[in-house]
N, C-alpha and C positions, 0 to 999 in steps of 0.2 A: 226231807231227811230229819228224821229226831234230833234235841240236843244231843241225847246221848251217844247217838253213832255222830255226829260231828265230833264228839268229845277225844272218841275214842278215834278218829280218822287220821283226825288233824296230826298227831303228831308223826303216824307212818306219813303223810303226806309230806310234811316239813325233812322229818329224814330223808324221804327218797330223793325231793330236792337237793337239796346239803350234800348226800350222795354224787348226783350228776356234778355239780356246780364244783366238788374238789377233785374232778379225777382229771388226769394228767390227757392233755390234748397236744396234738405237734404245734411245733415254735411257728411262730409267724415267720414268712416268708418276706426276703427284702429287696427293694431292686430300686435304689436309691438314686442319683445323683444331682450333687451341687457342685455351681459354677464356679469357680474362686474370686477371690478379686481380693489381687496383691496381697494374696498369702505366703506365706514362708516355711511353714508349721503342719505338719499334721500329725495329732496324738491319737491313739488307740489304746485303749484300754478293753482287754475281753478275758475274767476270771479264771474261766474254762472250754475246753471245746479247742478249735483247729481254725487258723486264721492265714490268710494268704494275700499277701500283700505286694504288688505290681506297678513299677514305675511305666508309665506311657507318657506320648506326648501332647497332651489332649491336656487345656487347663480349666480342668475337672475333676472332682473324686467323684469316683463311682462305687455304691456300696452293693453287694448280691450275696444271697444264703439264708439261711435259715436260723432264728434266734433259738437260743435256750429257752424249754418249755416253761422254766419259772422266769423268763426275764419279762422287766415290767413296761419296759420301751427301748429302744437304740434312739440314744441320742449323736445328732447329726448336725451340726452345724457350723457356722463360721463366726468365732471370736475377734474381734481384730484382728492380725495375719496369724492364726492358729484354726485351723479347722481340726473340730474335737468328732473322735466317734465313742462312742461311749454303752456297753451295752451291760443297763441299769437294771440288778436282781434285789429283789425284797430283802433278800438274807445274805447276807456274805457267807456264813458259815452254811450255806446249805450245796453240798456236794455228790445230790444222788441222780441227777443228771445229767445229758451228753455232752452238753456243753453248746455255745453258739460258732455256724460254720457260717464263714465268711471270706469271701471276696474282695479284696477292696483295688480298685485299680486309682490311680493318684499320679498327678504330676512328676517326672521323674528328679526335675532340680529340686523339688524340696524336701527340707531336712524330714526327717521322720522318727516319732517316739515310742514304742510298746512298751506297757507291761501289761504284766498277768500275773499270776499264782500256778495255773495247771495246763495254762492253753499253750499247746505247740504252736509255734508261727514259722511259716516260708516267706523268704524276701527277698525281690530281684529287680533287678537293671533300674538301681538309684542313684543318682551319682554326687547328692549333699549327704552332710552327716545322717548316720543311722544310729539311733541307740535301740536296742530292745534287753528287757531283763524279765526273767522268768523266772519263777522258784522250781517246778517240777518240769513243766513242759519242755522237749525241744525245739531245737533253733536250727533252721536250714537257712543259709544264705547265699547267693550266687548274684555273680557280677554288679556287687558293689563298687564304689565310689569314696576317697575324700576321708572322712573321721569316720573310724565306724566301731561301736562299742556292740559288745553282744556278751551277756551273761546270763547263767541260770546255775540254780545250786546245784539238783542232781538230775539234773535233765541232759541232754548230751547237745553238741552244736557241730555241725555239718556245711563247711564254709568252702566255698568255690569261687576262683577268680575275682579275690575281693585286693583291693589297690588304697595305697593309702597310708594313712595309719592307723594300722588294724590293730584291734584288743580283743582276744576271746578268750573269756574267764570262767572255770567251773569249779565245782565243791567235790562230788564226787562225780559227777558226770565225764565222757571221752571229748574231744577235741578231736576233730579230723579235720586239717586243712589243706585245701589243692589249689597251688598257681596264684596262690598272692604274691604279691610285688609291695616295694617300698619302705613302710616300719610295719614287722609283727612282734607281738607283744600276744605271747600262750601264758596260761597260768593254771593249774588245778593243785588239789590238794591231796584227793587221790583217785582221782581220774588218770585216764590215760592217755597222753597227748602224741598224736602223730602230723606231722605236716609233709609236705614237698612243694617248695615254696621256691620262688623266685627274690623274694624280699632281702636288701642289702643289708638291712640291721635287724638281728632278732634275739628277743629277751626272752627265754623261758622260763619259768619256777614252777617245778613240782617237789608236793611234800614228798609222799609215797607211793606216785605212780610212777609207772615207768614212761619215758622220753625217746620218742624214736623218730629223728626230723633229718630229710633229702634237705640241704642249700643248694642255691648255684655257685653265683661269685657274692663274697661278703665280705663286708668293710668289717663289720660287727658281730660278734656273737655270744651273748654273756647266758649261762647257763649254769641253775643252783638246783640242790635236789639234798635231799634228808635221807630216805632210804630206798628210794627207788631210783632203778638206773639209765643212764640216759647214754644213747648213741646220736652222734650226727656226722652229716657226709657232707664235706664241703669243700670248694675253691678260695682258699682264703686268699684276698689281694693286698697288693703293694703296701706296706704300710696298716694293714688290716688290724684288728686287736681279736682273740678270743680269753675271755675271761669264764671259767668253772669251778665250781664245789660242790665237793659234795661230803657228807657223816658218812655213811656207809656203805651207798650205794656204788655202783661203778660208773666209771666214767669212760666211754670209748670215742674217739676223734679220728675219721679218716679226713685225711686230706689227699689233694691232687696230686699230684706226680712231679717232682720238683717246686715245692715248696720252700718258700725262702721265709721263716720266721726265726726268732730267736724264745727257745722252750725254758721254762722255767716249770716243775712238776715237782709237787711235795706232798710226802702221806705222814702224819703227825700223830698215828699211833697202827699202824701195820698197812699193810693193806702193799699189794705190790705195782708198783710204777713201771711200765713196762711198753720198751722205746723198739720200736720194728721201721724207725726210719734209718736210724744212724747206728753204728758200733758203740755209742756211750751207752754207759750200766749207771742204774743208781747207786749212791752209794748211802751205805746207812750209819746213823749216827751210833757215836764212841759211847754214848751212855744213852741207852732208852730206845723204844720202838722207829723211831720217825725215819725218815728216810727223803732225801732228795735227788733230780736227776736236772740238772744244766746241761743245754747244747744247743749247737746253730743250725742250722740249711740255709744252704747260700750264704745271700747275704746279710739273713737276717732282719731282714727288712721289715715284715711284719713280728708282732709280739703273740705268744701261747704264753699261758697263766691257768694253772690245773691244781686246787690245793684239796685234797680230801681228809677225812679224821682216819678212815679204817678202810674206804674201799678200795679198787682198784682203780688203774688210771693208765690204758691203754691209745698211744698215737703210732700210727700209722698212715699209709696210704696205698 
């Protein structure tokens, strides 16, 4: 061959290479595991893409699926009692990808940590603390254990038979939770939180989503909201407290069928207070909007506490 057609070859030849060597090939497949030894720990970190995470009895993680076609390795290993999984991409900022899917089956006593940016995660039958936080992704969780935090801004979270004390907190994201027991703790901003819960103490806060939560029997129930309204059904017991506010939204309370608390209920610039247990009416103040309504059932034994700025504020049962 001539200088000159090398000259001219060479560089479609370097193209056509440079061509093959950048084009998008499937993620490496994974089928991992390591033994532990007196671990406590296992972190997860996966940017984007769908992760699935499974307590067994086996003292082993086990890792299976497929990585994201830009990631550059899954790291796997064991730190002193931290076993890290780690699935390592060139770019953080690069987002045109599936994302990596995975598997991870893990010791069921130990605690367990995620985060992410965009990856949804499933989590089940764990029974140490669980943290997981998400910015976009959601968060499914079933038959948890023990301390269990779970958060994501606008991703939604999907919680089932989780025991404990539970925290599930969103931005704009829903809240759906089924058959917890012990302390729940819901929070959004303007998400929309639903529950039916067995759990004896539960704390809600939303800004401006609406609040719709089934109790069973509850010691405790303090619930605040800005302008979205909030309904709960519940068995309040002996000595019980529910504490509520809300600016504008409504506030509805059903209680059981012979309930014994003592009602304290006030609207401090309209909003009407409106009692379907007993014959007492509110009565409204001599100068200015506000309004209050005082009464007992039975013996008053447990305490209601309702103050709003403008909503309503109905108790019944």
């Amino acid at each position: 061959m001539s200088n000159v057609k090398q000259l001219i070859l060479m560089p479609i030849m370097v193209c056509t290479a440079l061509c093959f060597s950048n084009t998008g090939i499937a993620g490496e497949k994974i089928d991992e595991t390591l033994t532990i030894n007196n671990a406590t720990t296992v972190t997860i970190e996966n940017l984007s893409g769908k992760v699935k995470v499974i307590g067994w009895g086996k003292e082993s993680v086990h890792v299976e699926g497929e990585l994201d076609d830009k990631a550059e390795k899954l790291v796997f290993e064991q730190s002193g009692n931290t076993v890290n999984i780690k699935v390592e991409l060139p770019n953080r900022g690069s987002w045109n990808s599936k994302g990596s899917e995975l598997t991870i089956h893990m010791p069921e006593n130990l605690r367990m940590n995620f985060e992410s940016i965009s990856s949804d995660v499933a989590i089940e039958n764990l029974t140490n603390n669980v943290t997981a936080k998400t910015v976009s992704g959601d968060i499914k969780a079933e038959n948890l254990k023990d301390r269990i935090e779970l958060s994501s801004v606008s991703g939604n979270i999907d919680s089932k038979s989780l025991a404990g004390k539970v925290n599930l907190s969103v931005i704009s994201g829903d809240i759906d939770d089924h058959d917890s027991t012990g302390r729940l703790q819901l929070q959004a901003v303007s998400g929309k939180i639903e529950s039916n819960t067995q759990a004896r103490e539960v704390f809600v806060n939303n800004v401006s989503g609406n609040t719709q939560i089934k109790l069973a029997e509850v010691d405790e129930l303090k619930m605040s909201t800005v302008s979205g309204d909030s309904q709960a059904t519940l068995a309040l017991q002996h000595s019980g407290v529910v504490k509520a506010s809300s600016v504008s939204g409504s506030v509805e309370l059903t209680f059981q069928q012979g309930v014994e608390a003592d009602f304290r209920l006030k609207a401090n610039a309209g909003g009407d207070l409106i009692n379907k247990l007993t014959e007492q009416k509110a009565i409204n103040a001599k100068y200015g909007p506000s309004s209050k309504l005082y009464f007992q059932t039975g013996n008053g034994s447990g305490s209601v506490r309702v103050s709003t700025v403008s909503g309503d504020v109905i108790v019944q049962d």
